[in-house]
DSSP file (Angstrom, degrees, kcal/mol; ACC not computed):
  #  RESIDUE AA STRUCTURE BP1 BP2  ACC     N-H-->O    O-->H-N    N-H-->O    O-->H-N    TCO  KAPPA ALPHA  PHI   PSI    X-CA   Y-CA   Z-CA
    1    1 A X              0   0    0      0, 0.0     2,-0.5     0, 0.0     0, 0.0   0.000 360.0 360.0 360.0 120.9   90.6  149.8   50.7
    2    2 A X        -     0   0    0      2,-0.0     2,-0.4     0, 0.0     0, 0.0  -0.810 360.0-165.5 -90.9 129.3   91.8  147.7   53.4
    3    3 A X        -     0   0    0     -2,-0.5     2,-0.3     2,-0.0     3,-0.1  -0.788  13.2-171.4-118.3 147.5   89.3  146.1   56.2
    4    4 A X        -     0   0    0     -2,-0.4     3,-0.2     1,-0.1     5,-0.0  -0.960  24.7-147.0-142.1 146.2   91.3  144.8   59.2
    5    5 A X  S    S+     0   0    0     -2,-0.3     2,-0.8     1,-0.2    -1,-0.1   0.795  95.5  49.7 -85.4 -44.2   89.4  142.8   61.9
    6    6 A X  S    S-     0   0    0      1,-0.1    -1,-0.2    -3,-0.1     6,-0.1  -0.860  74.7-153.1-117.0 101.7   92.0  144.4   64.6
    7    7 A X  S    S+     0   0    0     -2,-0.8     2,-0.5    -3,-0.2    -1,-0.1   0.592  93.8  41.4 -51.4  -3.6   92.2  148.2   64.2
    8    8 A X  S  > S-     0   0    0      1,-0.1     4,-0.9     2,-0.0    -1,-0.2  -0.919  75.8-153.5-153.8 123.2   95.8  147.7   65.7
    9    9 A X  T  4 S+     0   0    0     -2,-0.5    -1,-0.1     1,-0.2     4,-0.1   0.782  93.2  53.1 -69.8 -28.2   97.9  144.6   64.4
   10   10 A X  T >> S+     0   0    0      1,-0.2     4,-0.9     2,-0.2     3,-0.8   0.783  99.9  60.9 -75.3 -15.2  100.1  144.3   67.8
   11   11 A X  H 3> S+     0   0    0      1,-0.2     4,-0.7     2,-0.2    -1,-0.2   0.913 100.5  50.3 -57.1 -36.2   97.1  144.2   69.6
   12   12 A X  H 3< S+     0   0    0     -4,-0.9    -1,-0.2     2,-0.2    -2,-0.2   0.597 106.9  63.0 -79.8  -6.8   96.2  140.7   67.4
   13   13 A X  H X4 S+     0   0    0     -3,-0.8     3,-0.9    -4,-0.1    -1,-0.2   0.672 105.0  44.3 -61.8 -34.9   99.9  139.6   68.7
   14   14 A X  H 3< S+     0   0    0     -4,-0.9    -2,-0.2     1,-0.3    -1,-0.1   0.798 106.6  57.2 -95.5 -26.2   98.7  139.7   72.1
   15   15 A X  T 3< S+     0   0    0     -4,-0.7    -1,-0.3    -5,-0.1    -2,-0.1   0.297  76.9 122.4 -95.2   5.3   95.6  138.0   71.6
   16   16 A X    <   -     0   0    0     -3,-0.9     2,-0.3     1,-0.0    -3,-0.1  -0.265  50.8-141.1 -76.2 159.3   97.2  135.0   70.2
   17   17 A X        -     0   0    0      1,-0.1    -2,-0.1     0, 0.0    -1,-0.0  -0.852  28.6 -78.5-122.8 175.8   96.4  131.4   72.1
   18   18 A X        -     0   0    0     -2,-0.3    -1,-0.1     1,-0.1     2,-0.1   0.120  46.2-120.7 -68.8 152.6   98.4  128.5   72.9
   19   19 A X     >  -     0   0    0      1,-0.1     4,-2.0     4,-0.0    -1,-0.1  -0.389  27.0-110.3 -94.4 175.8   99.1  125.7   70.0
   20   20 A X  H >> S+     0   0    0      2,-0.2     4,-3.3     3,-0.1     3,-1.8   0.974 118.5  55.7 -69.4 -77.0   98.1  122.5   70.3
   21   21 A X  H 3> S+     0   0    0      1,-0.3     4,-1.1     2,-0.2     5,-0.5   0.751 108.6  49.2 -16.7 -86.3  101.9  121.2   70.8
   22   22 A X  H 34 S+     0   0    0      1,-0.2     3,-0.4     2,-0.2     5,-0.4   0.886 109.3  55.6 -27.5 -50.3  102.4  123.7   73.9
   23   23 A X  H <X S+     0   0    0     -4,-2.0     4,-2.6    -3,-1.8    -1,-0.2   0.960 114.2  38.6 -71.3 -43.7   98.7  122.2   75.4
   24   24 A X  H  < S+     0   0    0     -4,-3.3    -1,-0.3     1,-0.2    -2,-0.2   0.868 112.5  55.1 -81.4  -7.5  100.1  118.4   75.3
   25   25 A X  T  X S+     0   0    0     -4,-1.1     4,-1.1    -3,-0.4     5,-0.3   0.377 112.6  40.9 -80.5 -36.2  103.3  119.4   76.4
   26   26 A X  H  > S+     0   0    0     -5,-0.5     4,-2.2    -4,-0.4     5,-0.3   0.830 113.7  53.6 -80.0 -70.2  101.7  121.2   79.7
   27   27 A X  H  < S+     0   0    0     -4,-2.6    -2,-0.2    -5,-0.4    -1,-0.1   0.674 112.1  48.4 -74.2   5.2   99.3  118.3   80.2
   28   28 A X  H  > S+     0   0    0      2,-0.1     4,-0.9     3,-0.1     3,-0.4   0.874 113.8  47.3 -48.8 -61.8  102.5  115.8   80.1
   29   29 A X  H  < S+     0   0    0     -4,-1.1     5,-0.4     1,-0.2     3,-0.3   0.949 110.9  44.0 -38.5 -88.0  104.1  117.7   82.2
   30   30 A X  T  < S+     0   0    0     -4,-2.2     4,-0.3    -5,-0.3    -1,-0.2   0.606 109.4  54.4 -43.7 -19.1  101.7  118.2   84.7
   31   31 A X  T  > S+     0   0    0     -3,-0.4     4,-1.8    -5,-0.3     5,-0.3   0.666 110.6  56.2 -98.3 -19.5  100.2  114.2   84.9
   32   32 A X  T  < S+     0   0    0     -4,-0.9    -1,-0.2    -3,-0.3    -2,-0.2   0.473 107.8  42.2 -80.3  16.8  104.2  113.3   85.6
   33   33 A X  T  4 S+     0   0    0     -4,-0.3    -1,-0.2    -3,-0.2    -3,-0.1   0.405 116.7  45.9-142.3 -36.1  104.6  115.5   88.4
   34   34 A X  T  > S+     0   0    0     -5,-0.4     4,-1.4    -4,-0.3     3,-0.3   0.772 118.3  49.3 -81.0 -27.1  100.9  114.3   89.9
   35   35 A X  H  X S+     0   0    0     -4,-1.8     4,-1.5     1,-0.2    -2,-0.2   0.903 113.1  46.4 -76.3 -46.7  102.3  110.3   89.0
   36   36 A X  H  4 S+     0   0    0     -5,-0.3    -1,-0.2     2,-0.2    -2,-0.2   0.486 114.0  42.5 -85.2 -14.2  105.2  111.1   90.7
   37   37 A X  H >> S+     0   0    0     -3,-0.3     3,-2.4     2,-0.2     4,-1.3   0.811 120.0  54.7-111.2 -72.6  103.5  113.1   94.6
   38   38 A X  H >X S+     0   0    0     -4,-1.4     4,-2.0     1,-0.3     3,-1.3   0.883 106.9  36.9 -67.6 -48.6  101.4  110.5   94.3
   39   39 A X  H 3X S+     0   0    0     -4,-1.5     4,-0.7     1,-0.3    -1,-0.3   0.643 118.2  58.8 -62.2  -3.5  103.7  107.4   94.2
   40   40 A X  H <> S+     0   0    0     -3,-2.4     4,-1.0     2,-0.2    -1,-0.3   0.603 108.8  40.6 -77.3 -27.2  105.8  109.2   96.6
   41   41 A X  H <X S+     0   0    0     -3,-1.3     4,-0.6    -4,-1.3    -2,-0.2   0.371 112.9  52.5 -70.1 -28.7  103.3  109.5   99.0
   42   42 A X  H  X S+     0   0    0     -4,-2.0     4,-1.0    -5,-0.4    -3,-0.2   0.929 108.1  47.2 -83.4 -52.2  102.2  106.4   98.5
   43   43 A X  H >X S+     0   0    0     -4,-0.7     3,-1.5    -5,-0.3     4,-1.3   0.944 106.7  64.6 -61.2 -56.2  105.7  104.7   99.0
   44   44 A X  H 3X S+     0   0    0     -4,-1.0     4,-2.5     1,-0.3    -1,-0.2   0.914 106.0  44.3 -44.6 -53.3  105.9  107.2  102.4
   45   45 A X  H 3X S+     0   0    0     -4,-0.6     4,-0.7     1,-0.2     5,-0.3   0.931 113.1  50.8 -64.4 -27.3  102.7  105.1  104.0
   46   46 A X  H XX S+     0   0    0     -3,-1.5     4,-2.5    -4,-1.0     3,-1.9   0.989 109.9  46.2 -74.6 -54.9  104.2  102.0  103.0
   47   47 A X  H 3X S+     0   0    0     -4,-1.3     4,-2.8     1,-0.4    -2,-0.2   0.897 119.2  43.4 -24.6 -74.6  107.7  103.0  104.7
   48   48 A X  H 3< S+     0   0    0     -4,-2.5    -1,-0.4     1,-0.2    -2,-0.2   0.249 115.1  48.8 -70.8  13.8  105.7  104.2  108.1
   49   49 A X  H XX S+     0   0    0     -3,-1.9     4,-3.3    -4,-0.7     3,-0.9   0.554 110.7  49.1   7.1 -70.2  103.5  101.0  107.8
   50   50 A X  H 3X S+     0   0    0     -4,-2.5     4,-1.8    -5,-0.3     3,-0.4   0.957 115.1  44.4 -49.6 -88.5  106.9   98.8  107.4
   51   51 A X  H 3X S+     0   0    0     -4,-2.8     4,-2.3     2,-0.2    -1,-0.2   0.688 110.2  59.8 -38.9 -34.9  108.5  100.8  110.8
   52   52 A X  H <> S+     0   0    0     -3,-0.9     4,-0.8     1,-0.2    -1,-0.2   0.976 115.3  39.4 -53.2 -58.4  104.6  100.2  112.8
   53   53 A X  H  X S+     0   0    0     -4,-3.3     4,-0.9    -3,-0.4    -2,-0.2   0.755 111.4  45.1 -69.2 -24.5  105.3   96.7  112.3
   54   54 A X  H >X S+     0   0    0     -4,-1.8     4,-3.0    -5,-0.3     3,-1.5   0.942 117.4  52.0 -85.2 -40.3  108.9   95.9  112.8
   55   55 A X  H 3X S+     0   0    0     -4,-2.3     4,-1.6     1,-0.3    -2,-0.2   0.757 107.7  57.6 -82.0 -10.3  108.5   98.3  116.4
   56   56 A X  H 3X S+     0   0    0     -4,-0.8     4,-0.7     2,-0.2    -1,-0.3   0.775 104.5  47.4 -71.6 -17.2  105.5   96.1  117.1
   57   57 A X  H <X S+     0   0    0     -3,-1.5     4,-3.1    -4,-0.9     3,-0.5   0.843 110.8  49.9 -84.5 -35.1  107.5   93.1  117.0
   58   58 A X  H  X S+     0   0    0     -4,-3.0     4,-2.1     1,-0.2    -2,-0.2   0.863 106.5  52.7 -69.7 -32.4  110.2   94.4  119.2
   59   59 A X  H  X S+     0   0    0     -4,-1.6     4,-3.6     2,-0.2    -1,-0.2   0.821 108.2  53.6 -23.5 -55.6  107.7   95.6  121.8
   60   60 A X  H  X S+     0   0    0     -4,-0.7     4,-2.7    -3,-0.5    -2,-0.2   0.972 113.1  46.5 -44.4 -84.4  106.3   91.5  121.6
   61   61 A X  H  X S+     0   0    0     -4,-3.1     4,-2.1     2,-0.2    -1,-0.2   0.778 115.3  44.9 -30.0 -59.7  110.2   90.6  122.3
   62   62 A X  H  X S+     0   0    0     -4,-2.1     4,-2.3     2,-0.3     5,-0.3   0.928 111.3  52.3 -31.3 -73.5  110.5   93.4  125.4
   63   63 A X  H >X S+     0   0    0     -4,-3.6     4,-2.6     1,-0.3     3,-0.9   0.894 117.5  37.3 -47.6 -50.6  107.3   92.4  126.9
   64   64 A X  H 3X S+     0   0    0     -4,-2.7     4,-2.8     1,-0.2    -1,-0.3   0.919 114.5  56.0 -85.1 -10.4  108.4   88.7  127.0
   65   65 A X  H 3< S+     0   0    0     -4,-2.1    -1,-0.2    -5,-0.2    -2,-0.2   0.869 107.0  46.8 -37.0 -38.3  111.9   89.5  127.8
   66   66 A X  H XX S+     0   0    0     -4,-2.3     3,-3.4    -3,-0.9     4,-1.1   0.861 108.0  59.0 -81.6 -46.4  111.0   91.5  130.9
   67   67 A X  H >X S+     0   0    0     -4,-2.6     3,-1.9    -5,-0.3     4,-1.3   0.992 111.7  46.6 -58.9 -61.1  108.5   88.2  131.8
   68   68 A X  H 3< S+     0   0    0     -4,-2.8    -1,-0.2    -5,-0.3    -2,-0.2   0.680  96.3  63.9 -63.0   5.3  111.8   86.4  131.7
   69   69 A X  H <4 S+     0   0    0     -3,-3.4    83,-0.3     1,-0.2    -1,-0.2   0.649 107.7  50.5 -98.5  -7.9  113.9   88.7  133.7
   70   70 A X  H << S+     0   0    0     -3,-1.9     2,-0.3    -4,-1.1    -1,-0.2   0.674  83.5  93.6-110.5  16.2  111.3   87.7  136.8
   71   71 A X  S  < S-     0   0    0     -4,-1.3    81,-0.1     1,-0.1     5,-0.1  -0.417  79.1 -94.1 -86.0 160.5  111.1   84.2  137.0
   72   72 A X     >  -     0   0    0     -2,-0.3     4,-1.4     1,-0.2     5,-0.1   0.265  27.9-119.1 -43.4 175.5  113.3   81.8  139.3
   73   73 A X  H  > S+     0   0    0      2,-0.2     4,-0.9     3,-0.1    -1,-0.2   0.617 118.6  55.4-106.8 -21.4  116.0   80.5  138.2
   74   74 A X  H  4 S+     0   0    0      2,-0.1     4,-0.1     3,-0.1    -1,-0.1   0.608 106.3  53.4 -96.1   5.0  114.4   77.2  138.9
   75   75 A X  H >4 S+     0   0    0      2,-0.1     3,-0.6     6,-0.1     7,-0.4   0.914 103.8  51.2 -61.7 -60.0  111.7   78.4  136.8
   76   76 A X  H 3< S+     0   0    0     -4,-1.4     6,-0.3     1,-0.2     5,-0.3   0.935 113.5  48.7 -39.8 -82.2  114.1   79.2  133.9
   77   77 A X  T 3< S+     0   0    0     -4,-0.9     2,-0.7    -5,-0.1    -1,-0.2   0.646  90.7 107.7 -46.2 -20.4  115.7   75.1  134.3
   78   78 A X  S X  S-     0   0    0     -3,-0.6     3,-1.6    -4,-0.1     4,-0.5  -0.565  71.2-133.3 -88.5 125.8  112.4   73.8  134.3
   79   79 A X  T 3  S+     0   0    0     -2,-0.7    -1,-0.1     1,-0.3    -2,-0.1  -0.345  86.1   9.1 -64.6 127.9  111.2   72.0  131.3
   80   80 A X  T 3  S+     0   0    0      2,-0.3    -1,-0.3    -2,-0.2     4,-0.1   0.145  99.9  95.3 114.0 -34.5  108.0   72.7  129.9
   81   81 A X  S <  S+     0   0    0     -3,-1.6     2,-0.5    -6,-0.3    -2,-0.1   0.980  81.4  59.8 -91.7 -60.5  107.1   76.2  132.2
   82   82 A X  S    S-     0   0    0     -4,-0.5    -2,-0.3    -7,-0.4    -1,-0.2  -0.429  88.9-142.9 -45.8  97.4  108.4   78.8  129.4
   83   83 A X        -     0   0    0     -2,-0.5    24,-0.4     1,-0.2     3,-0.1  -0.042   7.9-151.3 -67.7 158.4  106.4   78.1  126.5
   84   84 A X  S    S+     0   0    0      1,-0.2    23,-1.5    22,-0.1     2,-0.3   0.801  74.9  49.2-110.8 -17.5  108.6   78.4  123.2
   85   85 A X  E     +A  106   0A   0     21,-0.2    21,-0.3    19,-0.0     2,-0.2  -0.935  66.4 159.1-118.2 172.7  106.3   79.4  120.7
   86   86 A X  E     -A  105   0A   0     19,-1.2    19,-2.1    -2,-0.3     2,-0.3  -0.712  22.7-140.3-141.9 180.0  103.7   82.3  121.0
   87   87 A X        +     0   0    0     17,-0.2     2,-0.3    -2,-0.2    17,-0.2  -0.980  16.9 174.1-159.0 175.5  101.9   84.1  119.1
   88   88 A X        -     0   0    0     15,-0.4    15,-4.1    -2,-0.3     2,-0.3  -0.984  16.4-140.2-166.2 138.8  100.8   87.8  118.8
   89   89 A X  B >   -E  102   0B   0     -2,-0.3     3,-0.7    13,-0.2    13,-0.2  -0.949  30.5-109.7-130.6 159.8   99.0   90.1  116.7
   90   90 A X  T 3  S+     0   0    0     11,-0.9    10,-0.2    -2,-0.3    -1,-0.1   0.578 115.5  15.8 -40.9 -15.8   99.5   93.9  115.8
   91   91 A X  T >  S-     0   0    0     10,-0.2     3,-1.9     1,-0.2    -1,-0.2  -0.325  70.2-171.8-151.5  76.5   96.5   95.0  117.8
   92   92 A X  T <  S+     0   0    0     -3,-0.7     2,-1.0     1,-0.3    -1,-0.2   0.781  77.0  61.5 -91.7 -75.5   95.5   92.2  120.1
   93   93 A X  T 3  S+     0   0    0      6,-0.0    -1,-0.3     5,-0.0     2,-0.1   0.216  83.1  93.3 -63.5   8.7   92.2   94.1  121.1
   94   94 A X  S <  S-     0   0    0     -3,-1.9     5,-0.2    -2,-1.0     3,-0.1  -0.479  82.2 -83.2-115.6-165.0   90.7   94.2  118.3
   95   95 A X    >   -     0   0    0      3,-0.2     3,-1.3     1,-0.2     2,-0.7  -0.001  58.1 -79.5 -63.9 172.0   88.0   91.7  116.5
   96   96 A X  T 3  S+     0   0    0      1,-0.2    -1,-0.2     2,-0.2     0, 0.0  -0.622 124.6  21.5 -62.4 115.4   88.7   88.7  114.7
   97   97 A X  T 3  S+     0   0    0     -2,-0.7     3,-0.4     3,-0.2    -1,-0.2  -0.295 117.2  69.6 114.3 -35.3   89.9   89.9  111.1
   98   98 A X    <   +     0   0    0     -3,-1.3    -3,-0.2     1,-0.2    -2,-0.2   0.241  64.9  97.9-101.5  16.8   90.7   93.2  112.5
   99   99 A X  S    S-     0   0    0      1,-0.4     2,-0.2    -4,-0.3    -1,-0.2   0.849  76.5-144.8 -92.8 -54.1   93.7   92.1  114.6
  100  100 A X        +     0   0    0     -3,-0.4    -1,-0.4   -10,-0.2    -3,-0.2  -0.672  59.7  14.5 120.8-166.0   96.1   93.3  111.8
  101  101 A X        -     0   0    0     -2,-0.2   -11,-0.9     1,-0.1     2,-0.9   0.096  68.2-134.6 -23.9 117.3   99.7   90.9  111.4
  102  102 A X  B     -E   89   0B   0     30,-0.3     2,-0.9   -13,-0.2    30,-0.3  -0.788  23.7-154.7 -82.6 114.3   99.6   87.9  112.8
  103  103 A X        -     0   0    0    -15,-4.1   -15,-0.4    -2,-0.9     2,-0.2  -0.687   9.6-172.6 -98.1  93.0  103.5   87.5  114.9
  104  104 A X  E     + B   0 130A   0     26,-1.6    26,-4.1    -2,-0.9   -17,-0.2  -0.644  16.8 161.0 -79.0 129.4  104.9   84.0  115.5
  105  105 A X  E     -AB  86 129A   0    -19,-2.1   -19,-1.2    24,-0.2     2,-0.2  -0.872  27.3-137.2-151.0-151.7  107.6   83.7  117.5
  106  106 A X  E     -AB  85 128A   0     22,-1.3    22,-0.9   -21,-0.3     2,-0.2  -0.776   1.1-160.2-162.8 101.0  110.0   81.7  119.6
  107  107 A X  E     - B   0 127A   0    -23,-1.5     2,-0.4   -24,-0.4    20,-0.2  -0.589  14.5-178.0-122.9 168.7  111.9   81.8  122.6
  108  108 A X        -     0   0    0     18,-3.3     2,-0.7    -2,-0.2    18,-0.4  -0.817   7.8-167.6-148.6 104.4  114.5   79.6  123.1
  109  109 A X        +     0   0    0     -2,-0.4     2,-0.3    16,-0.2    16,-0.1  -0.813  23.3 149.0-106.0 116.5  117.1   79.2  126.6
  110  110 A X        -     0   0    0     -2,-0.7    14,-2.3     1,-0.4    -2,-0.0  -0.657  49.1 -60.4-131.2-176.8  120.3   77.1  126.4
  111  111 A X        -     0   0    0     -2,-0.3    -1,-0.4    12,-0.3     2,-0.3   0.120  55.1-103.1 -60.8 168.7  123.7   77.4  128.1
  112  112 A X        -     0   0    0      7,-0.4    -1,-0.1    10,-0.3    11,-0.1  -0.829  11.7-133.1-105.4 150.2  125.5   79.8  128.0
  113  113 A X  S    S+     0   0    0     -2,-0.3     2,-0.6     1,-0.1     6,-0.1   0.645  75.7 109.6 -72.7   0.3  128.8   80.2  125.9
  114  114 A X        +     0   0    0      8,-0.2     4,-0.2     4,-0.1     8,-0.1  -0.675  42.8 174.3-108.9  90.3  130.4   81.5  128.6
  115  115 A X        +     0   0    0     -2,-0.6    -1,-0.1     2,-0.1     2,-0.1   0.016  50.2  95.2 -94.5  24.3  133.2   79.1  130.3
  116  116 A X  S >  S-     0   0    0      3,-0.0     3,-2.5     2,-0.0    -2,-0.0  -0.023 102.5 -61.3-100.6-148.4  134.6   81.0  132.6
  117  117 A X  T 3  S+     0   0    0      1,-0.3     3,-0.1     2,-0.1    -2,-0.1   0.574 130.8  55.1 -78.7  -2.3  133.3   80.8  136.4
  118  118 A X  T >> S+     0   0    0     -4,-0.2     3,-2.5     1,-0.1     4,-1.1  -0.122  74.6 111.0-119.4  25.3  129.9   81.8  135.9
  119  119 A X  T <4 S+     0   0    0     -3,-2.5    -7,-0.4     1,-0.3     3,-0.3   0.958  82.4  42.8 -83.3 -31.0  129.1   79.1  133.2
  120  120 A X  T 34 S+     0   0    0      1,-0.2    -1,-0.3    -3,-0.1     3,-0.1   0.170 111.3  61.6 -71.0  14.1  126.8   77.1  135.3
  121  121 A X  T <4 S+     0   0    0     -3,-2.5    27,-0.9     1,-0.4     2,-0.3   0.847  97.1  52.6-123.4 -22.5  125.3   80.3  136.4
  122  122 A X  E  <  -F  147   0C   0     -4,-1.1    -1,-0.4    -3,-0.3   -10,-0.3  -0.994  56.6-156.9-126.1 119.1  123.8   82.0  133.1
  123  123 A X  E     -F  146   0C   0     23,-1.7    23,-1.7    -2,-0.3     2,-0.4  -0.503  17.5-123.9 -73.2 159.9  121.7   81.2  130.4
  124  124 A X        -     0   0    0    -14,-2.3   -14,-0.2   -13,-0.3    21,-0.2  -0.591  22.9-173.7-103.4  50.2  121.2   82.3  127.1
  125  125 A X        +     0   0    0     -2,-0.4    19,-1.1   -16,-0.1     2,-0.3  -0.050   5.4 175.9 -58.1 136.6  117.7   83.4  126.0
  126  126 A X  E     - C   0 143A   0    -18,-0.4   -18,-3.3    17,-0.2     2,-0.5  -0.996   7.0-171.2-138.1 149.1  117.2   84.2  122.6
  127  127 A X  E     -BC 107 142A   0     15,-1.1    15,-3.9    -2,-0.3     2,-0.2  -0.973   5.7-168.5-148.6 131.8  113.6   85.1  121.6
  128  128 A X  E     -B  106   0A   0    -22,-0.9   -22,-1.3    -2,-0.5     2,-0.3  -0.731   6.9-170.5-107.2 146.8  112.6   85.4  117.7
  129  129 A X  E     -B  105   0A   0     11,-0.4    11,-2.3    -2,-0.2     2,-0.3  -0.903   4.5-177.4-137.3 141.7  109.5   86.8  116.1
  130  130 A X  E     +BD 104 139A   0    -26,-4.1   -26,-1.6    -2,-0.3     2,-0.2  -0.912   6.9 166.0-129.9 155.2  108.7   86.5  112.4
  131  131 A X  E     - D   0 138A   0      7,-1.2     7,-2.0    -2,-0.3     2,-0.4  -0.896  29.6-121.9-164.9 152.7  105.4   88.0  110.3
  132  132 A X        -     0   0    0    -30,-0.3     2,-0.4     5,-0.2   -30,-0.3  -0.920  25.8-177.4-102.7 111.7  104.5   88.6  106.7
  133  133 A X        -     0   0    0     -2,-0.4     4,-0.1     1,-0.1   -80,-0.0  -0.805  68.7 -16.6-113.5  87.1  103.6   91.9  105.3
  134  134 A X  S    S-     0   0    0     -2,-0.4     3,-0.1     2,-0.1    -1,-0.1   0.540 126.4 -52.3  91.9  44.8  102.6   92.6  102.0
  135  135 A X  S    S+     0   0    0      1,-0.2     2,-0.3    -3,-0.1    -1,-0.1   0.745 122.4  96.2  70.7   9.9  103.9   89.2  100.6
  136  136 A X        -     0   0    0      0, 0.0     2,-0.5     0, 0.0    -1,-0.2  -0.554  67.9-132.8 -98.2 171.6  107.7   89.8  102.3
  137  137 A X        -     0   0    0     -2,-0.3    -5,-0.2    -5,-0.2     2,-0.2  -0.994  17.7-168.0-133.4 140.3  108.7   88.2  105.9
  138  138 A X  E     -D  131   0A   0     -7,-2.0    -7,-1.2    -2,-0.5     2,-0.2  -0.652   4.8-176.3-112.0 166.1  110.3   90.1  108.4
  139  139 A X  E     -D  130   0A   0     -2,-0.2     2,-0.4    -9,-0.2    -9,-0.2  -0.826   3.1-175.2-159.2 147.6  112.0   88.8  111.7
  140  140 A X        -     0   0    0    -11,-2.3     2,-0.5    -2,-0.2   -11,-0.4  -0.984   8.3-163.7-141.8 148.2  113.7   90.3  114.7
  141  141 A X        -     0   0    0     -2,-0.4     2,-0.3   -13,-0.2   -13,-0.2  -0.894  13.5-156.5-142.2 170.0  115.2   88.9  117.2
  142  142 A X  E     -C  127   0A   0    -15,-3.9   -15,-1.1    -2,-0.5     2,-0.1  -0.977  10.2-173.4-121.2 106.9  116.5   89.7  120.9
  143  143 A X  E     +C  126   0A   0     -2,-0.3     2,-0.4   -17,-0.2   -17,-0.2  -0.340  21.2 144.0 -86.3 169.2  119.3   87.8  122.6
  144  144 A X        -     0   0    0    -19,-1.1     2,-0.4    -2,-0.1    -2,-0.0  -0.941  35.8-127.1 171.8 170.3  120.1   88.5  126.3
  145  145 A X        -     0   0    0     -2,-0.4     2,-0.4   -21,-0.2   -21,-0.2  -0.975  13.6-149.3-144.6 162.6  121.3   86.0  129.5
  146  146 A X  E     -F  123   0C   0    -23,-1.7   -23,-1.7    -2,-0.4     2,-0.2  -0.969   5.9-132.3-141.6 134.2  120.0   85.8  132.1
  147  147 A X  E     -F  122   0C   0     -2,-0.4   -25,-0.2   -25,-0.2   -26,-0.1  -0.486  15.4-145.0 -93.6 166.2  121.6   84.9  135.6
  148  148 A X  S    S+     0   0    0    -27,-0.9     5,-0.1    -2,-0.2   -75,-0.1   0.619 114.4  50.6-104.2 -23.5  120.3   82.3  138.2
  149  149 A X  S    S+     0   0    0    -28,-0.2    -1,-0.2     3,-0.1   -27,-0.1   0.610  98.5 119.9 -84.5  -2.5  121.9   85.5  140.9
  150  150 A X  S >  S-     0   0    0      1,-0.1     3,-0.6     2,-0.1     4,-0.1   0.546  82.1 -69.7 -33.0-177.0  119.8   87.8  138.7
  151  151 A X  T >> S+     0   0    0      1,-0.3     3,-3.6     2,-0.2     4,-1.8   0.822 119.3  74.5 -61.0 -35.6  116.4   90.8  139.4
  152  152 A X  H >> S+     0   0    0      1,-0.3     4,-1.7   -83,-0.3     3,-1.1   0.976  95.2  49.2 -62.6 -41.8  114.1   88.1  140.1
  153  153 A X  H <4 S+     0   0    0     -3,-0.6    -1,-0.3     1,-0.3    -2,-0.2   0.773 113.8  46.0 -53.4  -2.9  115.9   87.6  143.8
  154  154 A X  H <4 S+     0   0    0     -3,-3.6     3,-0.3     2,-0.1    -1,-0.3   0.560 122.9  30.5-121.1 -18.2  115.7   91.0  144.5
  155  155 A X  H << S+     0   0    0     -4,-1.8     2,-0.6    -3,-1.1    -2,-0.2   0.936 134.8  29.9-104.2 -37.0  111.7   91.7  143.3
  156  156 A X  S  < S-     0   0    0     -4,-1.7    -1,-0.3    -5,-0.4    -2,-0.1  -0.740  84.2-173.8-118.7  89.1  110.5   88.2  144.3
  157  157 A X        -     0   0    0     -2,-0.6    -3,-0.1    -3,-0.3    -4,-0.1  -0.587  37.8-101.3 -77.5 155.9  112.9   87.2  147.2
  158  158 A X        -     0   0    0     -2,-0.1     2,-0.4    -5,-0.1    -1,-0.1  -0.203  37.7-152.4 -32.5 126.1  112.3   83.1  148.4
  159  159 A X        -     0   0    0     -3,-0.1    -2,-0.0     2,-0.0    -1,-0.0  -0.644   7.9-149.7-110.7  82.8  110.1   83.5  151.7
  160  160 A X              0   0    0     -2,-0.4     0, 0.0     1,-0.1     0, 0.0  -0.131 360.0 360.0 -19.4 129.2  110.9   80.5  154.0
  161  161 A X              0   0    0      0, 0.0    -1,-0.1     0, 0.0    -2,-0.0   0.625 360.0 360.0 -78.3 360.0  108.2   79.3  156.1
């Protein structure tokens, strides 16, 4: 007499469960693929974090470019009225600590290279800004010239009395 636990033997095929080998193989699987979204994800904030900062410095540049494009032209020549270094931080309203990156920079007006008929007439602004993020340094810098016949005549004309 034969006693069978499973009145039908493919039925005890079907019932079979996974082997140990198959279960660590699975849970390998599955923690490289969660190590891998996350450190991709992770890398992605650092990337848009990286881009925040570098388009904050170039903002920093603009603004003081655009300050330089209205002063005089005896403003420009004058020693001392364009400061050369600044500073600046990623979120200038907020508290101390909370500021973000701190931005040093430097702006810096010589001749121009330019030795054709306008060489007494144009200067050379170059304006730098460097900041350290996540133990690297960045810098960007802006060059432009700037004419003594330039926008400032035409937004702040000379008023005789």
């Amino acid at each position: 007499m034969r006693i069978t636990i499973f009145p039908n033997e493919k039925a005890a095929q079907h019932r079979s469960a996974f082997l140990l080998p198959e279960v660590v193989m699975a849970v390998g699987v599955s923690s490289f693929l969660y190590v891998t979204l996350y450190l991709g994800i992770a890398q992605g904030m650092v990337g848009v974090q990286n881009c925040r900062e570098d388009l904050r410095a170039t903002q920093i540049l603009e603004e003081k470019m655009e300050t330089m494009r209205l002063y005089s032209w005896d403003q420009i020549n004058q020693a001392g009225f364009i400061p050369t270094n600044f500073t600046a931080y990623y979120y200038p309203p907020g508290t101390s600590g909370t500021q973000g990156v701190l931005y040093q920079g430097t702006m810096a007006i010589n001749d121009s290279a330019i030795t054709e008929t306008y060489s007494g007439d144009m200067k050379l602004v170059v304006g730098t800004v460097t900041w350290t993020s996540g133990g690297v340094q960045h810098q960007r810098q802006i060059r432009t010239f700037i004419s003594q016949f330039g926008l400032q005549n035409y937004v702040y004309p000379l008023v005789k009395p």
